[in-house]
Backbone bond lengths (Angstrom), bond angles and torsions (degrees), N, CA, C in turn:
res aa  C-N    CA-C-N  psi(-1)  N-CA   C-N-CA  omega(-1)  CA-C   N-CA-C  phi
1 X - - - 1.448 - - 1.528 111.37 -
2 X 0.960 112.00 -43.11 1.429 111.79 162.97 1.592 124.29 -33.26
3 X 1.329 113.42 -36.34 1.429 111.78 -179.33 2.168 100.18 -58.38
4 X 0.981 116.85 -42.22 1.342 132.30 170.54 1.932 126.77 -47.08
5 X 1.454 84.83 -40.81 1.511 95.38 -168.61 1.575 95.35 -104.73
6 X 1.141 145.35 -27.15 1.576 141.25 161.96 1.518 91.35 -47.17
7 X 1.710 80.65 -162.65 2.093 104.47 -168.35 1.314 110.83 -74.57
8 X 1.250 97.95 112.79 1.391 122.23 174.73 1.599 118.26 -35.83
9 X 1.373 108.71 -42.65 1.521 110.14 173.56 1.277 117.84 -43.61
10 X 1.337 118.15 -55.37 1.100 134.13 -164.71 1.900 97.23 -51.43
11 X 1.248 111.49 -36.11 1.783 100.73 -163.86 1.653 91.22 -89.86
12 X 0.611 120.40 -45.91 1.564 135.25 161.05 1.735 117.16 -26.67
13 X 1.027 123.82 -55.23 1.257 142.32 164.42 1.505 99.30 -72.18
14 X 0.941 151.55 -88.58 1.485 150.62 -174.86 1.348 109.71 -39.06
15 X 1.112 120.34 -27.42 2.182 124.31 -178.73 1.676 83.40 -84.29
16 X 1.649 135.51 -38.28 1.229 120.47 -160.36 1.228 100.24 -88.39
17 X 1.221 131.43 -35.36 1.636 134.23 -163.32 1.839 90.09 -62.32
18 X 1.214 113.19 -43.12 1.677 112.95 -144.98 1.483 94.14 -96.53
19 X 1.389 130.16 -23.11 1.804 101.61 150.21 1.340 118.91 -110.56
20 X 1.489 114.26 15.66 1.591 93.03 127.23 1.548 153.91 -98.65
21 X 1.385 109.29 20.51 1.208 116.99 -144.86 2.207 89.21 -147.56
22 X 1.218 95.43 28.00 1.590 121.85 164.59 1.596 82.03 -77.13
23 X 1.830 99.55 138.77 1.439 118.35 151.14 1.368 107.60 -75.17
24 X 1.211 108.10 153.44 1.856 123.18 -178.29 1.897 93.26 -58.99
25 X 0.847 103.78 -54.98 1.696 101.60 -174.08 0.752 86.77 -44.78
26 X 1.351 140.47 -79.83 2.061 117.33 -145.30 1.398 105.30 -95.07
27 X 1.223 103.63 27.89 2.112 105.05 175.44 1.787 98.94 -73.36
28 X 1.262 96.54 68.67 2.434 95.05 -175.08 1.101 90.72 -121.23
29 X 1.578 110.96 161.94 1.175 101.55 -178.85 1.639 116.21 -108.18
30 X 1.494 121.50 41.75 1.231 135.92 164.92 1.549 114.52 -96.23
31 X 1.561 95.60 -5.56 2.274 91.77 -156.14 1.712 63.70 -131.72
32 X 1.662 157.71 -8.20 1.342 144.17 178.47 2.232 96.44 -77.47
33 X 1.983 81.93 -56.01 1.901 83.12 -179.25 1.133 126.52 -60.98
34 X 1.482 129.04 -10.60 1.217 150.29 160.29 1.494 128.41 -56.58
35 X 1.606 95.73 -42.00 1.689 117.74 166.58 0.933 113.80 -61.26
36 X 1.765 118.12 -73.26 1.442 125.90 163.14 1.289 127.92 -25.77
37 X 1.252 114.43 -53.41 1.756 113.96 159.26 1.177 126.66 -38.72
38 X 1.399 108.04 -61.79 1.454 114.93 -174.95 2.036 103.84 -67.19
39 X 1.442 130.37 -39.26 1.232 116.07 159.35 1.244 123.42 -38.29
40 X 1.518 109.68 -56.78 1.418 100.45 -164.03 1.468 118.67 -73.46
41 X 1.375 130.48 -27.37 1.668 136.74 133.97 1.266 94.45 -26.88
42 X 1.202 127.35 -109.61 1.489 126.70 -152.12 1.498 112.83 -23.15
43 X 1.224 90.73 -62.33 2.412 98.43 171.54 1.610 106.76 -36.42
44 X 1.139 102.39 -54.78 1.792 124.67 -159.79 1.814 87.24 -60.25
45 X 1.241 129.79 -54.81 1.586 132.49 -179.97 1.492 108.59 -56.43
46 X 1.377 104.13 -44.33 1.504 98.61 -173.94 1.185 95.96 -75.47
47 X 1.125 149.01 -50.08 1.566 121.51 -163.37 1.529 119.08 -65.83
48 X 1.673 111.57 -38.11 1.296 114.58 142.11 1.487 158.51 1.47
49 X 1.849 79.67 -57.35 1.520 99.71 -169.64 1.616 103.15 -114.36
50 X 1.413 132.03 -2.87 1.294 127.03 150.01 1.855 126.85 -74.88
51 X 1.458 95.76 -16.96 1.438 96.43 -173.99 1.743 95.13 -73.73
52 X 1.458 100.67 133.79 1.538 98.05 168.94 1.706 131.06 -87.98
53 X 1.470 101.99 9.79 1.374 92.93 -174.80 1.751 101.17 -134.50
54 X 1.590 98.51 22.98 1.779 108.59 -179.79 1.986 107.59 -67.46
55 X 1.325 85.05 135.26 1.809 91.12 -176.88 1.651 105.70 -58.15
56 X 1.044 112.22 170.74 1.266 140.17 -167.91 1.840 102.45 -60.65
57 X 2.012 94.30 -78.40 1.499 111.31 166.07 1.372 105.92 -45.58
58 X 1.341 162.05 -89.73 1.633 153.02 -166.25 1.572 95.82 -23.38
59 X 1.404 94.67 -70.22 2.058 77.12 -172.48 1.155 122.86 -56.57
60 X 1.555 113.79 -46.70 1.395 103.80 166.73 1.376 149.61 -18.64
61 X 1.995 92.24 -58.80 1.435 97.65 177.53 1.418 117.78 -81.89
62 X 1.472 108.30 -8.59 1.369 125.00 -171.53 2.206 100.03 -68.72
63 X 0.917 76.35 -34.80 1.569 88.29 -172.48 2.168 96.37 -78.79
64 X 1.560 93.06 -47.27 1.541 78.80 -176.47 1.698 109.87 -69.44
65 X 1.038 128.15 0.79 1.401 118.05 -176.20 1.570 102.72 -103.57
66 X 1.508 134.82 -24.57 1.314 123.07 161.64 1.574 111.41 -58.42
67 X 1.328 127.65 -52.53 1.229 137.28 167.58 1.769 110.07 -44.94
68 X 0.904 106.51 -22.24 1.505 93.37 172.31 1.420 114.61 -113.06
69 X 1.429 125.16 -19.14 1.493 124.90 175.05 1.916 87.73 -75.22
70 X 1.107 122.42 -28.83 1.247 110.26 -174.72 1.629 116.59 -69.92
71 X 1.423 119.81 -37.90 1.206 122.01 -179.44 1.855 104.50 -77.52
72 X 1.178 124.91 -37.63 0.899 128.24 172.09 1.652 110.61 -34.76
73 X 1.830 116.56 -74.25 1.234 130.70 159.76 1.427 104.22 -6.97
74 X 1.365 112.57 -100.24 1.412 132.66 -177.70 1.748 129.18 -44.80
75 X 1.736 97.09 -16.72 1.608 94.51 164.03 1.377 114.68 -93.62
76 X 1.875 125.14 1.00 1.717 127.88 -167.93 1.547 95.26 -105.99
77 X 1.598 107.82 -20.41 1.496 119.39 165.14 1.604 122.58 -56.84
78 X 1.551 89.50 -43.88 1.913 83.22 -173.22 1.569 95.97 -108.30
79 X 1.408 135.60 -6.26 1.382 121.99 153.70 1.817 111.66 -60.49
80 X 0.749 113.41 -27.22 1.553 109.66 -179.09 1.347 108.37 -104.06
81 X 0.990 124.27 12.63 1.703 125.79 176.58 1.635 93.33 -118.89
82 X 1.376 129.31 -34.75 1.396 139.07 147.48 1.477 99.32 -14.94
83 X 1.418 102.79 -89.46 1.284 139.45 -153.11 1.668 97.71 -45.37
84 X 1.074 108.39 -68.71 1.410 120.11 -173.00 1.481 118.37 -62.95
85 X 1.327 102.72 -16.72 1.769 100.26 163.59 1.336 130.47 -98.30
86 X 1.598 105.01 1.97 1.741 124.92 169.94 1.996 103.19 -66.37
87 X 0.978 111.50 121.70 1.337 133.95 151.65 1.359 144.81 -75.48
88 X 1.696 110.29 35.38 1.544 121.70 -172.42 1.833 114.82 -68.46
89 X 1.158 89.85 95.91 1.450 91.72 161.86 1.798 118.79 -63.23
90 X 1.264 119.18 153.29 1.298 92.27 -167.17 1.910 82.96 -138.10
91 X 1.449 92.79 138.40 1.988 108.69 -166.19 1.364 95.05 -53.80
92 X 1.321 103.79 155.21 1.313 124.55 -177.45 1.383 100.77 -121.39
C-alpha cells in the first residue's frame, strides 16, 4: 500500500506512460475502456489507501476491483490478439 500513499507522481506517471505507450494494434477502443477502468480503480485505491481510518473491507474490495479491471484489461488483450490471428477465408 505504500506504493499508493508515497509520491503521487510516481502513480501518475505510470497510469500516463501505460496509455501512452499502447501498441497501435491494440490502440481500440474496447482494450482503451478497459484502461480507463482499470485507472479509475487504481485512483479509487489510492484515495482509499491514504485515508487513515478506512475499514479493512473498503480496501479490500478496493484492491479486489483493481485486480479485476486488471484481468479484465488483459483478457480484451488476448481476445483481440485471438482475433487477429484467426485466418477466415471467406467462400467464394
Amino acid at each position: 500500500m505504500s506504493f499508493f500513499k508515497d509520491d503521487k507522481t510516481i502513480l501518475q506517471s505510470y497510469i500516463t506512460d501505460l496509455k501512452n505507450e499502447i501498441p497501435e494494434k491494440l490502440n481500440e477502443n474496447s482494450i482503451v475502456v478497459r484502461l480507463v477502468a482499470l485507472e479509475t480503480s487504481i485512483y479509487k485505491l489510492e484515495g482509499i489507501a491514504i485515508v487513515p481510518d478506512a475499514k479493512k473491507e473498503e480496501l479490500l474490495q478496493s484492491i479486489k476491483d483493481v485486480l479485476v479491471s486488471h484481468v479484465n484489461l488483459i483478457f480484451q488483450i488476448n481476445k483481440k490478439l485471438e482475433k487477429d490471428a484467426q485466418n477466415i477465408v471467406k467462400p467464394q
